[in-house]
C-alpha positions, -999 to +999 in steps of 0.1 A: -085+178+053-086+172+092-103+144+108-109+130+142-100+097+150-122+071+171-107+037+175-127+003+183-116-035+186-134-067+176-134-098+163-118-101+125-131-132+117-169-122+109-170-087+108-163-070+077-168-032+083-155-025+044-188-028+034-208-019+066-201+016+075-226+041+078-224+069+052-208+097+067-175+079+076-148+060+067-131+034+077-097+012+075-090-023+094-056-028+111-048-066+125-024-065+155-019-100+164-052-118+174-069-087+178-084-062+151-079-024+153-105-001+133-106+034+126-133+055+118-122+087+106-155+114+112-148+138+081-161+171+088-179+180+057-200+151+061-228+140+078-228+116+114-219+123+147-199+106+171-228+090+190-247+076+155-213+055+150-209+042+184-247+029+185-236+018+149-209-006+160-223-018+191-248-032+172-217-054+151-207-061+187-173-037+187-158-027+216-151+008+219-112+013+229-104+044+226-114+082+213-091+115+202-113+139+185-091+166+195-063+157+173-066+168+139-047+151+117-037+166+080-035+147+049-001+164+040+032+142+052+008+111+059+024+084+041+024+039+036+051+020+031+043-016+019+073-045+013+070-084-006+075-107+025+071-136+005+091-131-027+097-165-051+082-151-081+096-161-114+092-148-144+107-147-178+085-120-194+066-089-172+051-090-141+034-070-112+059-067-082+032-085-052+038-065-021+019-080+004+027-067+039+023-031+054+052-020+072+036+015+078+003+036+068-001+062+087-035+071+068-056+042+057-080+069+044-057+080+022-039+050+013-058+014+004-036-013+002-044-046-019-021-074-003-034-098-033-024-075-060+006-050-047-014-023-054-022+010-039-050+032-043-046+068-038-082+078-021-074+119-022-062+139-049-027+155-045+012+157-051+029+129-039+066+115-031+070+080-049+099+057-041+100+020-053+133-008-048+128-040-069+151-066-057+155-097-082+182-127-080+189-150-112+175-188-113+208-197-138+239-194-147+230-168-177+240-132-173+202-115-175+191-074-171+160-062-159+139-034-159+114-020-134+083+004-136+058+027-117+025+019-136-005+044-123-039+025-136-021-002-154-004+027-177+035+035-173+044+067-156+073+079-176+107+086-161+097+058-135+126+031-157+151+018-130+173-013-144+194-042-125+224-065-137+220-099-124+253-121-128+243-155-123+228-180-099+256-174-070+260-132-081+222-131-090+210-101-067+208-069-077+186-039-068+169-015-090+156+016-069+137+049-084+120+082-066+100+101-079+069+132-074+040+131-093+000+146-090-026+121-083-061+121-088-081+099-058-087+062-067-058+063-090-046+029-085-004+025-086+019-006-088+050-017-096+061-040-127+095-057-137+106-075-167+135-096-182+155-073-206+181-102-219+193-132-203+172-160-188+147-162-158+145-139-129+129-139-090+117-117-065+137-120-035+120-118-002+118-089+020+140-071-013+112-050-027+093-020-011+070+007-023+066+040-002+042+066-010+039+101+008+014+130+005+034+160-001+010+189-012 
């Protein structure tokens, strides 16, 4: 699929365009500092034209920035890469990994990321390159193994197992990293889950787990 790009800026604060464009495009929201970046991706095979969704958004008071129509942009090699700033979680049973910062999407039509869940939903069907690093420390002195998982719509993907060794509370990091290609249908929705094989409790470690995705075919 190609698309042409158009680019606006508003105000965040009372403008939610997730729920108010016009059918015929889509859209993704981008925050750069104060400031609010959208872009409307036109899809050819559907109906609107450039000047409907500029008469569109001036009516929700967006200013338009900038336009590259000329661009086309395929789906293929477009990719998002999404990290856990925050770590701090503990667990002592199985829980979902909470990324919750974007270092990179190159294609927020392809890619929707939840910051309150970790998750990301594939929004177009094909093949795509999976890599996941899971990063946990140990809150005690017990020696404690861990296990972490792709999950695609809350199901395990097999051959997604990657496992970590986590010493104690002063040799407690350890990394558990796994790649893998798989076919996706759109709006299938992927996370990542870890849990405590044998030991005591475990922690995310901030800034220690990531989750890259990339369209491949």
């Amino acid at each position: 699929m190609s698309i042409a790009r158009y680019k606006w800026a508003g105000n965040f604060t009372d403008k939610d365009l997730d729920n108010q464009i016009p059918t015929g495009f889509t859209g993704a929201i981008q925050q750069v500092g104060p400031e609010v970046f959208v872009d409307i991706e036109v899809l050819p095979n559907l109906a609107g034209s450039k000047d409907d969704l500029d008469a569109y958004m001036a009516t929700l008071g967006w200013t338009f920035v900038v336009e590259d129509p000329t661009t086309p942009t395929s789906s293929v090699n477009q990719s998002v890469s999404v990290y856990d700033a925050t770590g701090g979680q503990e667990f002592s049973g199985r829980i979902v990994i909470l990324f919750d910062a974007v270092q990179k999407n190159t294609a927020p039509s392809i890619f929707s990321f939840n910051a309150t869940t970790g998750e990301i939903t594939v929004l177009e069907t094909g093949t795509y390159l999976i890599i996941f690093d899971v990063t946990l420390t140990s809150t005690t002195n017990t020696q404690t193994t861990s296990q972490s998982f792709l999950e695609r719509n809350a199901v395990l993907v097999p051959g997604t197992e990657s496992c970590g060794y986590h010493r104690n509370s002063s040799n407690g990091d350890d990394t558990a990293s796994m790649s893998t290609s798989i076919d996706l249908a759109a709006n299938d929705v992927l996370r990542v889950t870890a849990q405590k094989m044998a030991g005591s409790t475990l922690a995310t470690v901030a800034n220690g787990s990531r989750l890259t995705l990339e369209r491949t075919k």
